[in-house]
MARNUVEX-392052 format. One record per residue (C-alpha): x, y, z; residue number from 0; residue in three letters; chain. Coordinates in nm, 4 decimals, decimal comma, always signed. Layout:
<sites>
u v w k r c
X Y Z NUM ALA A .
...
</sites>
This chain:
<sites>
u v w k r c
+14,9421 +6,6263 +8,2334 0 UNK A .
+14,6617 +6,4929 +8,4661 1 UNK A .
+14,7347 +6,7799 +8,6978 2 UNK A .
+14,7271 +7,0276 +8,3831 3 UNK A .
+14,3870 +6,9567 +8,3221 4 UNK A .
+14,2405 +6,9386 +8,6248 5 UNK A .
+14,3895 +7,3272 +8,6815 6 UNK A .
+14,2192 +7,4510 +8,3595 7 UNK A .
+13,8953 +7,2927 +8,4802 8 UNK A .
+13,8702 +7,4624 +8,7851 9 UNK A .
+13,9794 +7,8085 +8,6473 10 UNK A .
+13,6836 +7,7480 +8,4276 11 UNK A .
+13,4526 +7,6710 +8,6967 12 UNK A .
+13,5482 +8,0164 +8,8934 13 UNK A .
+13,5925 +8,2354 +8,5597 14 UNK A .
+13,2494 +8,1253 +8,3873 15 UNK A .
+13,0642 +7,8232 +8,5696 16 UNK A .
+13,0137 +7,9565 +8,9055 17 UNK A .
+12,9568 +8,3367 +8,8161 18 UNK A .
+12,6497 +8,1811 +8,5989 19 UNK A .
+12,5117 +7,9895 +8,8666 20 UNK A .
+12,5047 +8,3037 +9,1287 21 UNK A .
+12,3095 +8,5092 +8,8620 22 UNK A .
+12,0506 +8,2667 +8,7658 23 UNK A .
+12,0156 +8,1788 +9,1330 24 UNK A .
+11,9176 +8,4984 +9,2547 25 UNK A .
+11,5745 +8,7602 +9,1316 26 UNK A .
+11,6343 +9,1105 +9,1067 27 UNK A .
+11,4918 +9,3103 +9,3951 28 UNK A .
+11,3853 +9,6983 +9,3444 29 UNK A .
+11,3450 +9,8162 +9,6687 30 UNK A .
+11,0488 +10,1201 +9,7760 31 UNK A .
+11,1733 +10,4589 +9,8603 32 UNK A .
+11,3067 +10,4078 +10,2463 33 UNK A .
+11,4276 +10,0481 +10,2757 34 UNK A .
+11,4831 +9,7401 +10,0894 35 UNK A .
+11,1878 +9,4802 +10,1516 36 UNK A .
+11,3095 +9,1514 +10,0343 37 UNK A .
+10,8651 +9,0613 +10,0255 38 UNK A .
+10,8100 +9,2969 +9,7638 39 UNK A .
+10,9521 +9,2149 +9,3933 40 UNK A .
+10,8607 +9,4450 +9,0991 41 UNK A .
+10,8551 +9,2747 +8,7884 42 UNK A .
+11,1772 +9,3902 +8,6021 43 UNK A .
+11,1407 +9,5388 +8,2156 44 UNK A .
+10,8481 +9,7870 +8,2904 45 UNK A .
+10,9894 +10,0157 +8,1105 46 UNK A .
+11,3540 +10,2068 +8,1199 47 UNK A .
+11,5008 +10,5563 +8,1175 48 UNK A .
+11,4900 +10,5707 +7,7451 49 UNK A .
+11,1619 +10,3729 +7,6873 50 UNK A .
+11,0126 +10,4714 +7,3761 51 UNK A .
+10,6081 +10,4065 +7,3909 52 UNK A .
+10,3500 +10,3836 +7,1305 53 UNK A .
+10,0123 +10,5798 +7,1474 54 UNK A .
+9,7279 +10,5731 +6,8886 55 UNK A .
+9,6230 +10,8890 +6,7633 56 UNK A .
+9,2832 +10,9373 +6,7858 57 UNK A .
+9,3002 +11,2604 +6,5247 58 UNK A .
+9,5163 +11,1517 +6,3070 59 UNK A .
+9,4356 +10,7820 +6,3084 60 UNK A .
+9,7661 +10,6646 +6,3470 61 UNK A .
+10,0605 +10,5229 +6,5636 62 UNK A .
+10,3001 +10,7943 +6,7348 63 UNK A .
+10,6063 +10,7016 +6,8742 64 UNK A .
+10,7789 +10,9165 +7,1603 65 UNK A .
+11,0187 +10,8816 +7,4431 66 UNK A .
+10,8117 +10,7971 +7,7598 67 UNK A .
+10,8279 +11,0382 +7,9693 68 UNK A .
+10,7831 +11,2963 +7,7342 69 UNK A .
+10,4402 +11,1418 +7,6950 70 UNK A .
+10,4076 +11,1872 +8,1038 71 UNK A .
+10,4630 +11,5886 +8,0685 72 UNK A .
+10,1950 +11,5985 +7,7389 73 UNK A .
+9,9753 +11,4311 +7,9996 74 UNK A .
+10,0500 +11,6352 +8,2781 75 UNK A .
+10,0318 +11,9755 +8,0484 76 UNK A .
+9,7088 +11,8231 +7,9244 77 UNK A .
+9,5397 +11,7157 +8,2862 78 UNK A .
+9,5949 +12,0277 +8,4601 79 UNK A .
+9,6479 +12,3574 +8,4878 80 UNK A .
+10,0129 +12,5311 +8,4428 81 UNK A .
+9,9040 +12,7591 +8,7529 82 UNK A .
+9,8400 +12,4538 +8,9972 83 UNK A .
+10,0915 +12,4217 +9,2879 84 UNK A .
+10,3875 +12,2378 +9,1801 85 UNK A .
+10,3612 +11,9132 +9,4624 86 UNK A .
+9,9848 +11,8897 +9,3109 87 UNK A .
+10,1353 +11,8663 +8,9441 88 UNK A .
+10,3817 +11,6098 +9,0810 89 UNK A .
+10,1432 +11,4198 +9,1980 90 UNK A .
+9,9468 +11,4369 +8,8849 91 UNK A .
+10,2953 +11,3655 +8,7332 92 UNK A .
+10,2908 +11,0017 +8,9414 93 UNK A .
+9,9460 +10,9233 +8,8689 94 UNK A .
+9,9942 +10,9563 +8,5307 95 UNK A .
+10,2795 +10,7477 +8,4934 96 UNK A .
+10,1426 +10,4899 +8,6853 97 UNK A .
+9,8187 +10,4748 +8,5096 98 UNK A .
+10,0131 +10,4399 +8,1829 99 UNK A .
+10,2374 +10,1530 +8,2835 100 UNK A .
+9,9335 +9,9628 +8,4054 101 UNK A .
+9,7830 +10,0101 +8,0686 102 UNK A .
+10,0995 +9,9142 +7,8480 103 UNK A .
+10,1205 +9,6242 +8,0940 104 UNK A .
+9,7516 +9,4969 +8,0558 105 UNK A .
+9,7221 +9,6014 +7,6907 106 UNK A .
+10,0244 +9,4638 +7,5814 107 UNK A .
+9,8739 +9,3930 +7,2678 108 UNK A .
+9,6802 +9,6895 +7,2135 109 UNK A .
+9,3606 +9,7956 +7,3665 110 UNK A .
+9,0236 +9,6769 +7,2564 111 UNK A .
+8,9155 +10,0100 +7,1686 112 UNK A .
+9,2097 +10,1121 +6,9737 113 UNK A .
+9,4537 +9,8239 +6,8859 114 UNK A .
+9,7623 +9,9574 +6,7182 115 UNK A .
+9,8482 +10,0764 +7,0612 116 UNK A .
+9,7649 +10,0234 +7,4267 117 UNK A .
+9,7314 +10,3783 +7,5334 118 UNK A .
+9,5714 +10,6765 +7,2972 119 UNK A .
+9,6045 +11,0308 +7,3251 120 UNK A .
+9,2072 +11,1604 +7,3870 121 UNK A .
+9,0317 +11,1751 +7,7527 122 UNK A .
+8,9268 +10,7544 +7,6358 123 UNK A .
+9,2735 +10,6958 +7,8244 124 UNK A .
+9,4638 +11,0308 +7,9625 125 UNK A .
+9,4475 +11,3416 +7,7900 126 UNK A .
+9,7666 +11,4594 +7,6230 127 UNK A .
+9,8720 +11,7256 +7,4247 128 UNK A .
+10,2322 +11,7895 +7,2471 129 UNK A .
+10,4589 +12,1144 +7,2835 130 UNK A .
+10,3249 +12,2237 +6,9445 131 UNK A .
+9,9699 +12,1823 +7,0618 132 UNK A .
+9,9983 +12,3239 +7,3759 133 UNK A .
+10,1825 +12,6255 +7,2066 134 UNK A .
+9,8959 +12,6987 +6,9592 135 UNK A .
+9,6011 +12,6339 +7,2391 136 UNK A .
+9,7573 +12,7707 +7,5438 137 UNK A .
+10,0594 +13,0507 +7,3224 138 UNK A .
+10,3808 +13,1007 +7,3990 139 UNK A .
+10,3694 +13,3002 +7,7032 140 UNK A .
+10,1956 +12,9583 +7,8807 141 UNK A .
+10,4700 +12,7669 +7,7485 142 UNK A .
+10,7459 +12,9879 +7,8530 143 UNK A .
+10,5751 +13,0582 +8,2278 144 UNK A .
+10,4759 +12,6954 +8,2960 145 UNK A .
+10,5963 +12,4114 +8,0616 146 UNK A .
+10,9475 +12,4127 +8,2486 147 UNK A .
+10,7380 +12,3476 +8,5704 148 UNK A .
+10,5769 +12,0723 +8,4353 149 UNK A .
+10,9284 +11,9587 +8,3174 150 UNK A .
+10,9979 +11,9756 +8,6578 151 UNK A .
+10,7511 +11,7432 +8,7960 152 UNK A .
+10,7966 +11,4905 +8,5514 153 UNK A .
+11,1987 +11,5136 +8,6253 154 UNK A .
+11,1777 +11,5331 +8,9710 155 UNK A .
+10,9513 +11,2198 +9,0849 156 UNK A .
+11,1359 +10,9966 +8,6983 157 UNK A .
+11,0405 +10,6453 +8,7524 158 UNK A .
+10,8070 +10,6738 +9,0232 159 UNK A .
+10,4711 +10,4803 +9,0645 160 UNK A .
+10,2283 +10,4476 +9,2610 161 UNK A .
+10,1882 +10,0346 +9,4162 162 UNK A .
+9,9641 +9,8254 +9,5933 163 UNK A .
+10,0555 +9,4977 +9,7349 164 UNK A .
+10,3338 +9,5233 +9,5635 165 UNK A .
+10,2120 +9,5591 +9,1930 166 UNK A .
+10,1298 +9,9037 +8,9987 167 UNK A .
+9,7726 +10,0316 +9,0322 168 UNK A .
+9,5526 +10,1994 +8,8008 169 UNK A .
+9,4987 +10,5549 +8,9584 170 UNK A .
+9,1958 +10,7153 +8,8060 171 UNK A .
+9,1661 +11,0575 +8,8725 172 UNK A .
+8,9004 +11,3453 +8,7422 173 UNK A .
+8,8534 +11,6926 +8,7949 174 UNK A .
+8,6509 +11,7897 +9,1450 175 UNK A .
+8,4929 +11,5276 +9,3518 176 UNK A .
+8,2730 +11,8038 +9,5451 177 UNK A .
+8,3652 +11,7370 +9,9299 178 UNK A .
+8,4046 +11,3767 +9,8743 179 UNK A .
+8,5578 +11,0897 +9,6599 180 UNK A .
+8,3646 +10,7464 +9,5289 181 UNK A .
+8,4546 +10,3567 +9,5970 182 UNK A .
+8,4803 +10,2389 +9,2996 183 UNK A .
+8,2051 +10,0216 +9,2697 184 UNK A .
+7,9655 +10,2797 +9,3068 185 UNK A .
+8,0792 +10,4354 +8,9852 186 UNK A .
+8,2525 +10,1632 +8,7678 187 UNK A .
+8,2160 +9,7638 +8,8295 188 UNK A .
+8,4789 +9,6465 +9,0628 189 UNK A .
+8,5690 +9,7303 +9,3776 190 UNK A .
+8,9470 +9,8503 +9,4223 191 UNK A .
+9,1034 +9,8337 +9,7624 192 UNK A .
+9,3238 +10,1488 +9,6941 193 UNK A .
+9,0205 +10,3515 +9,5375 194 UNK A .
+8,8100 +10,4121 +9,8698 195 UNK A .
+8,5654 +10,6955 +9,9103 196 UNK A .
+8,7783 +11,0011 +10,1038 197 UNK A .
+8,7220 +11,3689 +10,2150 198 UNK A .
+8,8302 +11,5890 +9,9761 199 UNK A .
+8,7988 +11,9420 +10,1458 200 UNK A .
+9,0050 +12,1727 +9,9795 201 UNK A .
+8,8124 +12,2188 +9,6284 202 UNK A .
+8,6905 +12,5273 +9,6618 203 UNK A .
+8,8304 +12,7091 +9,3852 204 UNK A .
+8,7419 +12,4504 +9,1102 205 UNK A .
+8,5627 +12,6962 +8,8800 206 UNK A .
+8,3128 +12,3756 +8,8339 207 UNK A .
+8,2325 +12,2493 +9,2141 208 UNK A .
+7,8929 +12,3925 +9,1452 209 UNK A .
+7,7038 +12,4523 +8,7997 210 UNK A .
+7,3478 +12,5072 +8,7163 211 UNK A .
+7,1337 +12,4103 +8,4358 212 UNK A .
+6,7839 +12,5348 +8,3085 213 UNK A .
+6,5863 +12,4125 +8,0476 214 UNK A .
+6,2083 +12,4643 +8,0656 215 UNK A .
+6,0404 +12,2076 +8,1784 216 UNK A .
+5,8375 +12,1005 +7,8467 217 UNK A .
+6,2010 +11,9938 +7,7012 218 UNK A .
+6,3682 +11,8360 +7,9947 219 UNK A .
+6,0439 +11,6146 +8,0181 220 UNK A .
+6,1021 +11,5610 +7,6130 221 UNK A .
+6,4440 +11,4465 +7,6996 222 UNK A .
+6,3232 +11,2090 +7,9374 223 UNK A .
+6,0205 +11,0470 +7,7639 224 UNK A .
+6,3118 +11,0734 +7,4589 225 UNK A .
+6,5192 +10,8324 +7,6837 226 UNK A .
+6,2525 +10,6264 +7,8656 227 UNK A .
+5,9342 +10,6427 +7,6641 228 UNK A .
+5,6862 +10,4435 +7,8687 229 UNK A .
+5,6946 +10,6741 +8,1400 230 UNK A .
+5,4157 +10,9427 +8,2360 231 UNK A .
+5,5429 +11,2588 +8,2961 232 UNK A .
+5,3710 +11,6191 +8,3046 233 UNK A .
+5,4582 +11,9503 +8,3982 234 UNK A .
+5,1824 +11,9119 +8,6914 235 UNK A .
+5,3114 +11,5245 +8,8618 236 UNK A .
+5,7048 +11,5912 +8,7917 237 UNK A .
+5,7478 +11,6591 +9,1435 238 UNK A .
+5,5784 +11,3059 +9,2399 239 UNK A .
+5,7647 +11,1119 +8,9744 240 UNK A .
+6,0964 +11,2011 +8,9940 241 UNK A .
+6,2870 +11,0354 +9,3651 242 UNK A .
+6,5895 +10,9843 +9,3977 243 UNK A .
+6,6046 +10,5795 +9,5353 244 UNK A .
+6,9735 +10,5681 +9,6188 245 UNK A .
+7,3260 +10,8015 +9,6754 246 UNK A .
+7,6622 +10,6819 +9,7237 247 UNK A .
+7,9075 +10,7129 +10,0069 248 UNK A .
+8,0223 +11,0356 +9,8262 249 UNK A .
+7,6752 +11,1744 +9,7708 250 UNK A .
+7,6332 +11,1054 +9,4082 251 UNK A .
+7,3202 +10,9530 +9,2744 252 UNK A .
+7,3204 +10,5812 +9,1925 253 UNK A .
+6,9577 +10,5325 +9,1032 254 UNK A .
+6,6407 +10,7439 +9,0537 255 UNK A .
+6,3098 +10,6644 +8,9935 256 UNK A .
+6,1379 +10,8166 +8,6721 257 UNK A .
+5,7948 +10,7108 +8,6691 258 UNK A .
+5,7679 +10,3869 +8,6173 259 UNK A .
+6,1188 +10,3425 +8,5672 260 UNK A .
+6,4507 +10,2715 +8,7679 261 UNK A .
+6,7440 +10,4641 +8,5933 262 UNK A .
+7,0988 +10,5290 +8,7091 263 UNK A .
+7,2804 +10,8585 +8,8072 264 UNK A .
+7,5304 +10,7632 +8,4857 265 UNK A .
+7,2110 +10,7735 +8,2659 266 UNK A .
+7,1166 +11,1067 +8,4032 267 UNK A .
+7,3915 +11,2562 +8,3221 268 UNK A .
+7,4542 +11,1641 +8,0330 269 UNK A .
+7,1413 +11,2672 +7,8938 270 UNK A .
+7,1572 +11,6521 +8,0618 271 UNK A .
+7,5818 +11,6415 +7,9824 272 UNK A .
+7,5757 +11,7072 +8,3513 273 UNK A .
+7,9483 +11,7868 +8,5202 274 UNK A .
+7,8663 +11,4688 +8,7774 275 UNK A .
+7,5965 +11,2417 +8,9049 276 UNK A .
+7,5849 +11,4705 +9,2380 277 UNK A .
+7,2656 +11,6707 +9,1411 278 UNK A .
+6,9659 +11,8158 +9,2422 279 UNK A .
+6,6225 +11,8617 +9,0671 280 UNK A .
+6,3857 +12,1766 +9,1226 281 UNK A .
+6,0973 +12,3407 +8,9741 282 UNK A .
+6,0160 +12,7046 +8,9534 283 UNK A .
+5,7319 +12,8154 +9,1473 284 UNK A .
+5,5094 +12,8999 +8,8092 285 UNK A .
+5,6635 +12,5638 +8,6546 286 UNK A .
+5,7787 +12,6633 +8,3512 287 UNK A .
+6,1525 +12,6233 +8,4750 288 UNK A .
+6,3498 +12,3175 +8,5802 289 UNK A .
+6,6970 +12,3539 +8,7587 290 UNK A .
+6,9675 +12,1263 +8,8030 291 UNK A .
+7,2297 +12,2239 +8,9990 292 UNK A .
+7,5644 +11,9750 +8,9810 293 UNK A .
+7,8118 +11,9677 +9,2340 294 UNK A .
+8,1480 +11,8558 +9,1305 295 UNK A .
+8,2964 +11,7765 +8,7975 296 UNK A .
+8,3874 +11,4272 +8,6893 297 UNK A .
+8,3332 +11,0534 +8,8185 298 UNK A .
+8,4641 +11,1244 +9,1474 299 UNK A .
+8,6683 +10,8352 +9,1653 300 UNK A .
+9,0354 +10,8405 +9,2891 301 UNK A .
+9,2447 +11,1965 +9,2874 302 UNK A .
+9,0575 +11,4916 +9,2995 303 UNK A .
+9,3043 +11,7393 +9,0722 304 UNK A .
+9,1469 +12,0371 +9,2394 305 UNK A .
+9,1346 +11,8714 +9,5857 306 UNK A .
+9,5039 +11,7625 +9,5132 307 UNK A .
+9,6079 +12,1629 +9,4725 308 UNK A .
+9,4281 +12,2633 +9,8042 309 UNK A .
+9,6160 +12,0288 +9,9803 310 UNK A .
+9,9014 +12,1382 +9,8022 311 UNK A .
+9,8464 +12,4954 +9,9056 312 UNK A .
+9,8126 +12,3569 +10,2679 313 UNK A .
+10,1232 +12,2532 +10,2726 314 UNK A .
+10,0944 +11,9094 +10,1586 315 UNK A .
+10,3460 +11,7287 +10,0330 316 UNK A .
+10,3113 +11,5293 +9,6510 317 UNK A .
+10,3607 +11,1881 +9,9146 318 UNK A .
+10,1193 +11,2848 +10,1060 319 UNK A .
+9,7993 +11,4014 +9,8272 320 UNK A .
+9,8519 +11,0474 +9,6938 321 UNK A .
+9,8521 +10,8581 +10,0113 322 UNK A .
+9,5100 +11,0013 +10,0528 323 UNK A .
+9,3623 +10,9614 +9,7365 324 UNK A .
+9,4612 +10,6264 +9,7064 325 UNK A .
+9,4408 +10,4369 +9,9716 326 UNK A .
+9,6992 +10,2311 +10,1309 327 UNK A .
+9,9630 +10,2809 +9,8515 328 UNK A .
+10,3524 +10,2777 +9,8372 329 UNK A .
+10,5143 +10,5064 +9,5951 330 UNK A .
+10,8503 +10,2828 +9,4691 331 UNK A .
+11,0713 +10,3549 +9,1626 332 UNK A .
+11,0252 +10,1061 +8,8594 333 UNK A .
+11,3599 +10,2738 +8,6644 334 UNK A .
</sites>
């Protein structure tokens, strides 16, 4: 009987007991795209295949619910154009995905701005647009030419992220830098070690790397004194109060000097609804006009969309546009 018992105890111990104790003894690994690197652990339940996400309509002021990665190609359709080169949409196709599973993971419980959901569907977080949409803005010959090539970016890089040190970044991206992304900190408040100022040379088909605005020169000084009222400004001493005091690494202005007052690039812009804070101020010769002519479109921080397709159209690879946007990144697969 003895010997009975201990023979059921030690089937139980190989059946149920030991199995347990190699599961629970052991953390899942998800290895990068070439090799298994035991150093780098993803944290497991990101999101899966059939991951269903919530985003806050910003219209409709409610909750939508869709499968996740048919959020990623509303994004994607939204972002950029159908006509871009189809590594420069798959690239736009990782960023986007990444930047969404860094929000969902940092606004678990809904963003400050909108809290029924962590991510929204307006430019506030990515810009996104459903089939319906994009068949009444864009019609059905748009949808029938491009949407399956958007499909196929999506598809073709599913689960794929962009990492740093091992955890998922947050890859901003905008329009046209104009010759040259931003470090961070120059534009927003922290400084990011995979969002480093870079050449971005290939932009010259943006239809905004260069704009112009003129306003006579009695209202842009009303918008001014509108803005900054203490200061003493006159068609005759614009050209003495106006200096620019400091540019970034990528050329855009960081602070001017108005007068008696400092002001910031940001401010600038957002008075004039300039494209970016890379301008220049001029005066007619009879000063009655005032010019400002904008290069680039956007903050100029991280992926250059229009950069991205001139390397694309150079032969570069979706790998290697975000390896130079964002510097010193891995792309790995989260599912």
């Amino acid at each position: 009987m003895r010997e009975l018992l201990i023979l059921i105890v030690f089937i139980l111990f190989l059946t149920i007991i030991f199995p347990i104790t190699l599961i629970k003894g052991y953390d899942i690994i998800w290895s990068g795209n070439e090799q298994d690197d035991i150093n780098q652990k993803y944290e497991v339940g990101e999101v899966d295949e059939d991951y269903m996400v919530n985003i806050y309509d910003t219209k409709a002021k409610k909750v939508i619910t869709m499968e996740f990665d048919e959020y990623i190609k509303g994004v994607v359709a939204a972002e950029v154009p159908g006509g871009f080169e189809i590594e420069a949409i798959k690239a736009q196709a990782v960023a986007a995905r990444s930047f969404s599973i860094y929000r969902l993971k940092k606004y678990s419980d809904g963003h400050p701005d909108h809290p029924q959901a962590a991510l929204c569907n307006s430019i506030h977080c990515q810009a996104f647009l459903s089939k319906d949409e994009l068949r009444d803005i864009k019609g059905r010959n748009w949808m029938y030419e491009y949407w399956p090539k958007i499909e196929e970016a999506v598809e073709s890089t599913k689960g794929e992220v962009l990492t740093y040190d091992g955890k998922v970044i947050e890859p901003l991206f905008h329009s046209t830098s104009g010759g040259m992304t931003e470090n961070s900190e120059d534009v927003f408040v922290s400084a990011l070690p995979y969002l480093r100022a870079v050449d971005s040379p290939y932009e010259s088909e943006s239809p905004k790397l260069n704009t112009v605005l003129e306003l006579n020169a009695e209202e842009f000084i009303k918008k001014l004194k509108g803005e900054y009222p203490s200061t003493n400004l006159t068609v005759d001493n614009l050209d003495k109060k106006i200096v620019v005091m400091e540019r970034s690494e990528g050329g855009k202005i960081i602070k001017v000097m108005i007068d008696n007052v400092v002001a910031t690039g940001r401010e600038i812009r957002s008075i004039f609804a300039l494209n970016s804070t890379n301008f220049k101020i001029s005066m007619t010769d009879d000063k009655k006009k005032i010019k400002i002519t904008t290069i680039g479109n956007g903050h100029g921080v991280g992926m250059s969309q229009w950069g991205a397709n001139g390397m694309a159209e150079n032969g570069s690879s979706y790998n290697d546009i975000l390896k130079h946007y964002y510097t010193g990144v891995e792309i790995n697969k989260v599912y």
